[in-house]
Each structure stands twice: as C-alpha cells, then as structure tokens.
N, C-alpha and C positions, 0 to 999 in steps of 0.2 A: 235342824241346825247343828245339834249338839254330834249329831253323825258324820257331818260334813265335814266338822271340824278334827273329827275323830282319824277321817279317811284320807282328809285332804290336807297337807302339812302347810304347802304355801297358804291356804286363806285360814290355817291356823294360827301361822307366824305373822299375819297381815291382822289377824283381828285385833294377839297382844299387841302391834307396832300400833296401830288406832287407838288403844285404851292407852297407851303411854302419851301422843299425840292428844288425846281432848283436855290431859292436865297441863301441855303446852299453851294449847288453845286459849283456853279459860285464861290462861297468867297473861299471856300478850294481851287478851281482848281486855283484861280486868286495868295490866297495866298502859296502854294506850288508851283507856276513858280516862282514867285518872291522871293521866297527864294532860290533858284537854284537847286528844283529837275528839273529832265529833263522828258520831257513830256511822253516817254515810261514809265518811273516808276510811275506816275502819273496815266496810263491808268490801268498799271498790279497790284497796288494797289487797284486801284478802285472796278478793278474785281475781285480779290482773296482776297485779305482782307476785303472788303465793311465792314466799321466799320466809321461812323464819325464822331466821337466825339473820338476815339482812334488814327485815320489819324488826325485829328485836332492835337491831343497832340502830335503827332511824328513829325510834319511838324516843331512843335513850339518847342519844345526838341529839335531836331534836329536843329534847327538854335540859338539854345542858346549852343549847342557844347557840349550838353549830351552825354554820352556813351550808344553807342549801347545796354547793359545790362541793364542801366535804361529807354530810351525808351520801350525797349520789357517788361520789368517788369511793367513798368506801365500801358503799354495796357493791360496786361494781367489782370492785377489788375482793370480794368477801365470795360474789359467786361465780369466779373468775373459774374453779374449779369444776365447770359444769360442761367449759370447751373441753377437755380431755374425757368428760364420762361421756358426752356426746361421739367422740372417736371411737369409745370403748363399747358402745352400745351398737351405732350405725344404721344401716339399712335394715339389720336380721332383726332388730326388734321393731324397730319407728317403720320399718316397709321403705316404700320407694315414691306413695303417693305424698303430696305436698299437704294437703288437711292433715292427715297424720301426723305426718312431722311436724306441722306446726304445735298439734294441741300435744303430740306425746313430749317435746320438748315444754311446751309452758308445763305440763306433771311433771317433767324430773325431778327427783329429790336422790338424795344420797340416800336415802334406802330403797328409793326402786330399783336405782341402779345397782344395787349391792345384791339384793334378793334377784332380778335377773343374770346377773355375771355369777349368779352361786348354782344355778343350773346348766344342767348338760346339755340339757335336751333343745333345741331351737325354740318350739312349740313354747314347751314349759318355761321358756324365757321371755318370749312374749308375753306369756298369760303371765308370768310373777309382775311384768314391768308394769303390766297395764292395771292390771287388779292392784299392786300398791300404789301404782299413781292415783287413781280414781279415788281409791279409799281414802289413800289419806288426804286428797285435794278435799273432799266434803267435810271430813271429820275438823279438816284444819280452821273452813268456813264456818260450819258450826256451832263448833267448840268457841272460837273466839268473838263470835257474837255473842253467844250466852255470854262469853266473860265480861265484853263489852258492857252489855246490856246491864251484868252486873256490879261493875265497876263506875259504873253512872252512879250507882246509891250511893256509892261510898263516902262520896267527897274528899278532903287531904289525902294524897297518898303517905304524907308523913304522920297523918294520926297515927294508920292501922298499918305502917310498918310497909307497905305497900313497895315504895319507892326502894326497896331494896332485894324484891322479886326480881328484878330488871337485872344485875348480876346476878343472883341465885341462878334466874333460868340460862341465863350465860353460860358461868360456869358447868352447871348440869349439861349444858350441848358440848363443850369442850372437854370435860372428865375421859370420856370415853374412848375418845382419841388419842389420848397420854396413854398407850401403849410400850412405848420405848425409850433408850435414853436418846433420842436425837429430837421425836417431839415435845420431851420434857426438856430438854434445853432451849427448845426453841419459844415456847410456854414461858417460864419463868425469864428466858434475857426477852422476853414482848413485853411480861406485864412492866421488869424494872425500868426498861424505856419507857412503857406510858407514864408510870408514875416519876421518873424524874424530868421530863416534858413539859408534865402537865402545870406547873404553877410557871412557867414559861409561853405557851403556845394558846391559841386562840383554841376553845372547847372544840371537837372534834379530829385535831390536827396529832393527839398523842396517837392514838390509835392506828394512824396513817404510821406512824413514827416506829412504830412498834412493828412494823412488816419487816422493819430489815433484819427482824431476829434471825427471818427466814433464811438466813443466809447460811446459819450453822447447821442448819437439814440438808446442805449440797455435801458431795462425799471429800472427802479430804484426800488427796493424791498420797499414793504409798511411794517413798522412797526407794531406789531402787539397791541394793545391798551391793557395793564397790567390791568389784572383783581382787581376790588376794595374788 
C-alpha cells in the first residue's frame, strides 16, 4: 500500500482528500442524530443525495424550522454549480454511455472535478475523476454513519456544544475559497445580509437573501479614457 502511494500521486492525494472527508462525515452524521433525523434517513440521504455541504444546510434549515420549499431551494441553489463542472468535465471523462453518466454524475464533487481538470493526460483524467468519486462517495457513507450512530448517544446537542459544529463545519468548507478579494467581498456582504434578514424573515429565507452578494463577483466595466 505504502508503495503505491509512494508511486502513484493521484490515489496519494485521494487517500489525504478521504482522511480530511471521514472528520466531515462523522460531524454531519454526529450532527443530523442530534438534531432528530432518524438514522435510516441519514443513510438514504447519504446514498441518494451525497451532496455535503447541501446535507449540511438542510440538517441546519431543518432544525431552525424552514420550510420544506426553502430547504430544497436552497440546495438547489447551493449545487447549482455542478451544471458548469459538468460542461467542463463532458464526454472525455463520463464517456458517451448513459449508465455512466448517470452514476459519474451522482459522484461529482468539487474535488473530483478539480483533481481530473489538474491532469493532462485524457486517461489520467478519467482515473483521477473516478477513483475520487468512488472514494470519496464510500468514505462520505461511512464516515457519516459512524457519526450518526454516534450522535445517537449523545442526546442535547446544546449540552456538548454540538449544535455549533453545524457552522464550524460551514465555515471550514467555505475558508478555502476566500482566495481573493472578490470572494471575500462577496463572503462578508452574504453573511451581513443574513444576519440583518434574519430577525425579519421566516428561518431559512436569510440565506436565500444573502445570494445576491453574488452580484459583486460579476466584473465591473472599465471606463473608457476620453480622448484629448
């Protein structure tokens, strides 16, 4: 194993991307027991929806007593960004057959797609996309039953602090992104919108509210300098 990993960079960078992923896992599964999903919806979620960072927001929506319509709109909204990696991926990775496409689409994640567009090679771009989808679809199942399973014991998530993973893991999926100043401006005028929203708006709706930060990420037309 230890050779493989030695020789082979992609399922090097696919193992660390797993080990970062099981302490995601664990936190959803830990924090969606303790908010009172029941462990079968926890599992059929896992499998049929694998989205987590959109399972994050419906765990947390869901326990602030959103409506059904604004959870599902906001995921939708949240993994809206999967039509463009799907452009960007296409036939050379997913093939041309329809079973493929169907399952390599339910595995995409932003870092399949990222570890196959980092490769040259055609070949080598299939195998990055497939081998992190795979990995990390099991690792994500896993991981977040054990958490699951463990977050049963717990009872309150406000005893042990719990209920405030739910941001923590938030923000940790968002950190990484704040690369620039266009998505740090876009980051902070989201969050001041939800929070001035929020003691106005039905739970779920700040959030919604907060997409139109997105507006200061479009480019701003350059003037054109008047001729003398």
């Amino acid at each position: 194993m230890r050779s493989i990993l030695r020789t082979d960079p992609i399922a090097r960078d696919v193992t660390a991307l797993c080990a970062a992923a099981v302490v995601v896992g664990l936190s959803f599964g830990a924090i969606a027991s303790a908010a009172g999903v029941p462990l079968g919806q926890i599992l059929v979620m896992n499998a049929f929806i694998y989205a987590g960072g959109a399972q994050f927001l419906a765990v947390g929506l869901a326990g602030a007593g959103a409506t059904a319509a604004a959870i599902v709109l906001a995921g939708l909204l949240l993994n809206a960004r999967h039509l463009p990696f799907g452009l960007a991926i296409g036939n050379e990775v997913l093939g041309d057959r329809r079973p493929a496409r169907l399952l390599g689409s339910h595995l995409m994640t932003d870092e399949s797609v990222a570890f196959a567009l980092a490769q040259d090679d055609p070949a080598r771009r299939r195998r990055a996309y497939w081998m992190t989808g795979i990995a990390l679809f099991l690792t994500w199942n896993i991981s977040a039953a054990a958490g699951a399973v463990a977050g049963s014991a717990l009872g309150d998530p406000n005893t042990f602090g719990i209920d405030a993973a739910f941001p923590a893991a938030l923000l940790a999926l968002t950190l990484p992104s704040l690369k620039d100043r266009a998505s740090v401006r876009v980051a902070v005028a989201g969050a001041v919108l939800a929070l001035a929203t929020t003691p106005f708006l039905p739970a779920g709706l700040p959030v919604l509210v907060a997409l139109v930060a997105l507006a200061l990420a479009l480019p701003v037309p350059k003037r054109k300098a008047a001729k003398s």
